[in-house]
N, C-alpha and C positions, 0 to 999 in steps of 0.2 A: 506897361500897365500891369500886367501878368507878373510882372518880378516883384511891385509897390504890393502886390495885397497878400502874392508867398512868402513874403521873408517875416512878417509880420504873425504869422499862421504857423510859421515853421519853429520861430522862438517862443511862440505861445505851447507849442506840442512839447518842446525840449524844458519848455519851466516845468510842465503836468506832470512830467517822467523824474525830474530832478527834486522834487519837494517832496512825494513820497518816501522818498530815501533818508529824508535829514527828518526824518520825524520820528520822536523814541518810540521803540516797542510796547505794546500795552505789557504789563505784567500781570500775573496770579499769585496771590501769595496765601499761603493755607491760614485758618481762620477756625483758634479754637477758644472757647471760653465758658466760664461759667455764669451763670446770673443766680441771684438771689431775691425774689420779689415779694413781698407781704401789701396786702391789701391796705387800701390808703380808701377810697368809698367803693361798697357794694352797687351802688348805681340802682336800678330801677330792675327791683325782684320780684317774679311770681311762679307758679304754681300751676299749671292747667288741672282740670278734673281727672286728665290720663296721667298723671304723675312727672308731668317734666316741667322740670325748671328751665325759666325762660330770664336772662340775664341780659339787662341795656344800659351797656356806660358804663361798668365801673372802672374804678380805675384804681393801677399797682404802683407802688415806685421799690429801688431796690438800686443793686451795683452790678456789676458787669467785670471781670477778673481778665484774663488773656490777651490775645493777640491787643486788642480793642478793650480799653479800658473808660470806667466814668459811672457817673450815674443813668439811672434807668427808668422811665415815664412809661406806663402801660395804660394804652384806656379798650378795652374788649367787649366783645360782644357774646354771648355764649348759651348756649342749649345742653342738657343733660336729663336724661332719663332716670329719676332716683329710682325705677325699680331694677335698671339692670347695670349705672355706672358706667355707660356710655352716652356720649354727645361730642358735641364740635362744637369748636370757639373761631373766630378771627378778631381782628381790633390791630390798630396804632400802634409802634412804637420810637422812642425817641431818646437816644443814646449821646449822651451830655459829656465833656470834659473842656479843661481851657483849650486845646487846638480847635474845635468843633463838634459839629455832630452830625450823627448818623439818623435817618429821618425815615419808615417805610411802614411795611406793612405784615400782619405772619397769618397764617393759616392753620389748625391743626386739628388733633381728635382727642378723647377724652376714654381711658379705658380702666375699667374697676376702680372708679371713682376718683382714684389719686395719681395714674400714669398718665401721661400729655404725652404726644409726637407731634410736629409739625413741620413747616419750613418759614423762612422770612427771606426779603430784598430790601435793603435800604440801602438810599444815597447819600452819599457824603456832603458837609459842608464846610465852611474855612480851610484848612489845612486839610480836611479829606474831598476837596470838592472835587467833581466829576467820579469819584472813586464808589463802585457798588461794593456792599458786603452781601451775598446772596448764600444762605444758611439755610442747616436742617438743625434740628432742636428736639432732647427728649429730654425727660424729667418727671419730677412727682412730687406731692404738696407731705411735708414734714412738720413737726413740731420743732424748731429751735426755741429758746429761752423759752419756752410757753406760746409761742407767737409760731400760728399756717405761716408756711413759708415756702413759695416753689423752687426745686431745686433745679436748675436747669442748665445741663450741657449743651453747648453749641458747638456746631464743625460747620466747616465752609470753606469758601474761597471771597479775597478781598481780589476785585479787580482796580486796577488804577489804569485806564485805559493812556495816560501820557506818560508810563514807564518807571 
């Protein structure tokens, strides 16, 4: 009876130890790029009496250049102090081309009214699925053609956890 329920136990322990092995290594792969964004709606703008502007919804679109290329969906949330050029934003975003897209979220600050820092994570999907892109980001709002424009460098790491 002893030998019917070990042998069963025994090939159960040696599959646990053998699977690990035939499985590919996650990789890292550096992750650099630029994005180009101009405002597509303001969203819902005001004022307080102490001079900060208080920003809900709007939303950017733009392109995305490097490792990760496509288009670019922004919708933000944002705070700023017009007397001193400081504030914090977070908000959506959503990184478009024919293999898929890249789906998350960014965080960041707002300094002398035109410098941005922040970071982002987003998940992959169709051909990047399972794969994070987890990014820092700095930048500043320019005039091109006549048209605000954020100019913004990305660096990171793309994970693709199935190698």
């Amino acid at each position: 009876m002893k030998k019917a329920v070990l042998l069963p136990l025994v090939a159960l322990a040696l599959m646990l130890t053998v699977i690990p092995t035939t499985m590919a290594a996650a990789t890292m792969t550096p992750l650099t790029g630029q994005m180009l964004i101009t405002a597509v709606s303001p969203g819902k703008v005001w004022v307080t009496k102490d001079g900060i502007q208080q920003v809900k919804g709007s939303t950017s679109g733009g392109t995305i250049t490097g490792t990760i290329t496509g288009s670019v969906q922004i919708t933000q949330y944002s705070t700023l102090n017009l007397k001193t050029g400081r504030g914090f934003f977070h908000g959506k975003i959503v990184i478009t081309n024919p293999d898929g897209t890249f789906e998350g979220s960014f965080v960041g600050v707002v300094t002398g009214y035109y410098n941005m820092t922040g970071r982002g994570v987003s998940q992959g999907t169709g051909a990047y699925e399972g794969q994070k892109a987890m990014t820092m980001f700095k930048g500043q709002m320019e005039m091109r053609d006549g048209v605000p424009t954020a100019v913004i460098e990305v660096k990171g790491i793309l994970l693709n956890p199935h190698g």
